[in-house]
C-alpha atoms as one frame of an Amber mdcrd trajectory, in Angstrom:
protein
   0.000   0.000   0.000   1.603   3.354  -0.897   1.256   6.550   0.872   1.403
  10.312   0.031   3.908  12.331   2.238   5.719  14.843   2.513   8.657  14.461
   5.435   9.835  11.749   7.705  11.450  14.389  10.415  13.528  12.754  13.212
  14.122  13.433  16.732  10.932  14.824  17.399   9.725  15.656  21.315   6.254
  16.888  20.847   4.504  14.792  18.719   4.036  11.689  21.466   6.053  10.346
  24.802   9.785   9.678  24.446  11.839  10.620  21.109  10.218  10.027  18.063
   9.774   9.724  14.188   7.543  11.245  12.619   6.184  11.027   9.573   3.863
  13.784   7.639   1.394  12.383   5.457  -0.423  14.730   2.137  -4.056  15.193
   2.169  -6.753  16.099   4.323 -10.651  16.587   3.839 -10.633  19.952   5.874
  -9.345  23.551   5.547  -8.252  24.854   8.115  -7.921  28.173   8.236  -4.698
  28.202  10.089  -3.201  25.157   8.871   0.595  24.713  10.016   1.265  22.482
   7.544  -0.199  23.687   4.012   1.854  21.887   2.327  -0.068  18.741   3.233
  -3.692  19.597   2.216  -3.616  18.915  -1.059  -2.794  14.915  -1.932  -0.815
  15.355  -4.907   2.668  16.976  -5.576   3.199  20.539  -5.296   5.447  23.191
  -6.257   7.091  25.122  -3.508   8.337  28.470  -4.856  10.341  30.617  -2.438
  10.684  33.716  -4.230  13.010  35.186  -1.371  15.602  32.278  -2.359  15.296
  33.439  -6.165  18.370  35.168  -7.495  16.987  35.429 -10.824  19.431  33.272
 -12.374  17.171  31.808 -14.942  18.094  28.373 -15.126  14.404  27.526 -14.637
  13.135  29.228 -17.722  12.672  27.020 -20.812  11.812  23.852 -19.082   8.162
  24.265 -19.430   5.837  26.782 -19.613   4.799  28.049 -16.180   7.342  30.080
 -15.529   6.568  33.638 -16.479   8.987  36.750 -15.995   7.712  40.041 -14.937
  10.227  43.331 -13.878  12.941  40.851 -13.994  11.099  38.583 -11.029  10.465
  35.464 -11.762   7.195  33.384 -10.676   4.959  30.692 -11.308   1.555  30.344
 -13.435   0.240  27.667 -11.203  -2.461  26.498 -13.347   0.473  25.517 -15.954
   2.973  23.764 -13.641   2.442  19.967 -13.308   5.078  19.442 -10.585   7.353
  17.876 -12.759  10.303  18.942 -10.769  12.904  19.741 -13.467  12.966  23.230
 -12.146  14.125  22.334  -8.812  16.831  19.861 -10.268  18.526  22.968 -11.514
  18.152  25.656  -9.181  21.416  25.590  -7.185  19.520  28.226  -4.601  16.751
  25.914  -3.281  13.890  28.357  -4.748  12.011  25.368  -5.916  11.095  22.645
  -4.147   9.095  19.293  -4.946   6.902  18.455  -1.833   5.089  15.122  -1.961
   6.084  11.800  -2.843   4.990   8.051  -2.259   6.338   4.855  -1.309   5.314
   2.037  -0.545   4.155   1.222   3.692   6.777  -0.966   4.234   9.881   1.505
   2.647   8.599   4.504   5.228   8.544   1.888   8.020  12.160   0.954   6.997
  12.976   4.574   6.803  11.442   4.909  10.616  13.152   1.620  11.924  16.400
   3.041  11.493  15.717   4.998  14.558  14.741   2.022  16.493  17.461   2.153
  19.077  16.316   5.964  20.416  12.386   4.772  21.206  13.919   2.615  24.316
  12.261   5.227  26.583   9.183   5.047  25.141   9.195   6.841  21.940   8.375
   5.444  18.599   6.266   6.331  15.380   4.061   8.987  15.096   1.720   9.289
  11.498   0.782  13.385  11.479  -0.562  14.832   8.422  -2.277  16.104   6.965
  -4.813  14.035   8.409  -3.716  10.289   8.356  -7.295   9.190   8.368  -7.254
  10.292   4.430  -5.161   7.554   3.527  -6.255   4.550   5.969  -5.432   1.814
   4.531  -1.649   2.669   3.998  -1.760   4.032   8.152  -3.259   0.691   9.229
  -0.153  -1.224   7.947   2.087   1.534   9.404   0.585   0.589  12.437   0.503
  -3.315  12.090   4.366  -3.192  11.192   4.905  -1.050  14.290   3.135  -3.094
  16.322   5.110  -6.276  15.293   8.054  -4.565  15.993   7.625  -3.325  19.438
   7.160   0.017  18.871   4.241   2.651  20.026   2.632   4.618  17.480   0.875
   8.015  17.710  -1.854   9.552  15.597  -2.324  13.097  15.562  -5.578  13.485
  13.817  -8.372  16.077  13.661 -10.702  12.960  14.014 -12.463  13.608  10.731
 -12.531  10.351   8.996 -13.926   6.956   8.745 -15.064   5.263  12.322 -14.102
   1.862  11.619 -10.116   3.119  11.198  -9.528   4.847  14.044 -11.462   1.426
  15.749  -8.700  -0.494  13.894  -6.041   2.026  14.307  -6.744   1.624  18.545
  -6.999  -2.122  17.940  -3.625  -2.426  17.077  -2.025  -0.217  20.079  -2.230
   3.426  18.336  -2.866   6.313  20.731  -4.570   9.179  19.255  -3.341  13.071
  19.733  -7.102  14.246  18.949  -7.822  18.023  18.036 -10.429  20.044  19.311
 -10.751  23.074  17.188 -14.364  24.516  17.843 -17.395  22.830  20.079 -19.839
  24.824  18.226 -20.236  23.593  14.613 -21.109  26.385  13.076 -17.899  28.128
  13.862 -15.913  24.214  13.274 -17.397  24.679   9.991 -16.081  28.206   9.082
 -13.206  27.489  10.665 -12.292  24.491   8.855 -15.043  23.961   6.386 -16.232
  20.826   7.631 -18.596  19.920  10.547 -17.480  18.558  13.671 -20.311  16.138
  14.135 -18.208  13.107  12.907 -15.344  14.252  14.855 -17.481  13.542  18.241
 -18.443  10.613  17.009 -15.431   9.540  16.439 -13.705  10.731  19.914 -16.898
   8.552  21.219 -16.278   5.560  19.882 -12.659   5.619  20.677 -13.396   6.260
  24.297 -15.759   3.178  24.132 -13.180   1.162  23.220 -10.904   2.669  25.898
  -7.977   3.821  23.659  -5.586   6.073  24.329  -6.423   9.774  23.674  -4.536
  13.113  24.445  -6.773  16.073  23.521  -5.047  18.755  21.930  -6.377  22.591
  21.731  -4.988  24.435  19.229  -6.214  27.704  20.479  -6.348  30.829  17.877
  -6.311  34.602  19.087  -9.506  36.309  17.895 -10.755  33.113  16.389 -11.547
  30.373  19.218 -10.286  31.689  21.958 -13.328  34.212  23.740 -14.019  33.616
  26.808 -17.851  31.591  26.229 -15.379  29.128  23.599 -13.399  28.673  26.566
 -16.734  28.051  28.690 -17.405  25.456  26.215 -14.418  24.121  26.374 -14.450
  23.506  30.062 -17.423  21.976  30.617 -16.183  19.159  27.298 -12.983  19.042
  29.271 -14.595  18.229  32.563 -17.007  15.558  31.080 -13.710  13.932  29.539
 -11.521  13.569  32.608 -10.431  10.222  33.541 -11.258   8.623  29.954  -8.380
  11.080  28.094  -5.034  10.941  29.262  -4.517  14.703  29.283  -5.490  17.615
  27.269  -2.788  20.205  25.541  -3.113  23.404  24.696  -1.381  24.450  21.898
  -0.627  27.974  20.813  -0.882  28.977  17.390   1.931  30.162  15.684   2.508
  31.824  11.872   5.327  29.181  10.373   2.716  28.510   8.660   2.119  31.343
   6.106   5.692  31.676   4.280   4.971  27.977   3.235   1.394  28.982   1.989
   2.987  32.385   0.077   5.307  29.188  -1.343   2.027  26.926  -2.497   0.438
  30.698  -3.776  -2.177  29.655  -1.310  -4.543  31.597   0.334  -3.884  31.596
   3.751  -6.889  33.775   6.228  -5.089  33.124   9.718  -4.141  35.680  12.425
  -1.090  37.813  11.161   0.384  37.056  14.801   1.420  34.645  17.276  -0.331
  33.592  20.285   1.868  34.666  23.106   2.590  33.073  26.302   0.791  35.246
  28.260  -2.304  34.722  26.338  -1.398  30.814  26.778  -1.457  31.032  30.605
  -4.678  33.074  30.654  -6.335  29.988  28.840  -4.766  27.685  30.970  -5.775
  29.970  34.126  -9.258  30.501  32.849  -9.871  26.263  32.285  -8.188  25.464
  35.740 -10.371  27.862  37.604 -13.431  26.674  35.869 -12.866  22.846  37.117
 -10.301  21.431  34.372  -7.655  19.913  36.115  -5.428  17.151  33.816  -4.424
  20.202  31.522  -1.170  21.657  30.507   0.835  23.736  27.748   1.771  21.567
  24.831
């Protein structure tokens, strides 16, 4: 079974327990509006221009015809360019970049195993995205392999997918890093263009079945953050204790928007990062209103 990604990244500390690897999957159903990872919406390959590594040499032009020339700056027609990737086989700046590729389950779990040694203490495999419940079959032998080998795997998920993988997925020892973005679906739907009623269902059924879950907040200045979201969010907190492991806040940050200005995507996020002392307020504000397993992610 082959899978779309984009990056295996090693060493990573905040993407499950212990060191890990993780690898970032292409494609997911939603939009969200402050995606840190644009590069991984879309399924297919993509072009990754970054205009401020251009020197204007050139080299590119002639290989095909989406490359147009304007005041001397070069850029790309995206409905012409078909990700071929000639034009980042001769850029010797790293301007262009081919994101996206495939291989089969088994090659990225050879890739991962490499790393075996450093998940002694607990660390392992982690499957981000994306959203890994886009390509299930190809995740479900990630996580079989892992699971013959001994090693944990995490799923960080927005929970928006078919039922009967995360069931499997939590079947085979996979613990699930599960977003909350917005309790109200009207605003879930704005936010990220889908509705969140599947995502409860899902988080339902997973707690039936007792799997592991960490619930992750990705909270958004001026977008999810007022003070009745964060009512909302306490009294779903509260009603989870005891059958989620924790819950995470995690602050939103802008990384994401050079890579979007790279995909020419549009990208409608907050111009800003959260800061800390926003952070602690939501962490004060959820304490004080009765949430106690919670901390900074």
């Amino acid at each position: 079974m082959k899978l779309s990604y984009f990056n295996i990244q090693r060493f990573c500390l905040h993407d499950g327990d212990g060191i890990r690897t993780t690898v970032f999957l292409k494609g997911c159903p939603l939009r969200c509006v402050w995606c840190h990872n644009p590069e991984s919406q879309k399924a297919e390959k993509e072009l990754m221009f970054l205009s401020e590594k251009c020197v204007g040499c050139k080299q590119c032009l002639g290989l095909c015809d989406a490359r147009e020339v304007d005041g001397g700056k070069i850029s790309v027609s995206r409905g012409r360019c078909k990700a071929c990737g000639e034009c980042a086989e001769v850029c010797l700046f790293d301007a262009n970049e081919i994101c996206g590729t495939e291989d089969e389950a088994q090659t990225i779990m050879a890739e991962v195993l490499r790393d075996k040694i450093f998940f002694a203490g607990g660390g392992g495999l982690t499957v981000s995205g994306g959203e890994p419940a886009f390509q299930p079959e190809g995740v479900l032998e990630l996580c079989e392999i892992a699971n013959r080998e001994g090693i944990s795997t995490v799923i960080e998920t927005s929970g928006f997918g078919d039922t009967e993988f995360f069931l499997k997925a939590a079947s085979l020892g996979a613990e699930f890093y599960y977003d909350i973005k917005a309790l109200d679906d009207e605003k879930h739907r704005r936010l990220t263009g889908g509705s969140n009623g599947l995502i409860l269902k899902n988080l339902s059924a997973l707690i039936k079945q007792k799997a592991r879950i960490v619930l992750r907040l990705p909270l958004v200045p001026g977008l999810n953050d007022s003070d009745s979201d964060l009512s909302v969010l306490a009294e779903f907190l509260k009603e989870h204790e005891g059958v989620c492991r924790r819950a995470e806040i995690m602050k939103y940050h802008v990384l994401g928007s050079g890579k979007a200005q790279a995909l020419s995507c549009v990208y409608k996020a907050p111009p800003r990062d959260a800061t800390e002392e926003e952070a602690l307020r939501w962490l004060s504000f959820l304490r004080s209103a009765g949430v106690d397993n919670i901390s900074l992610a």
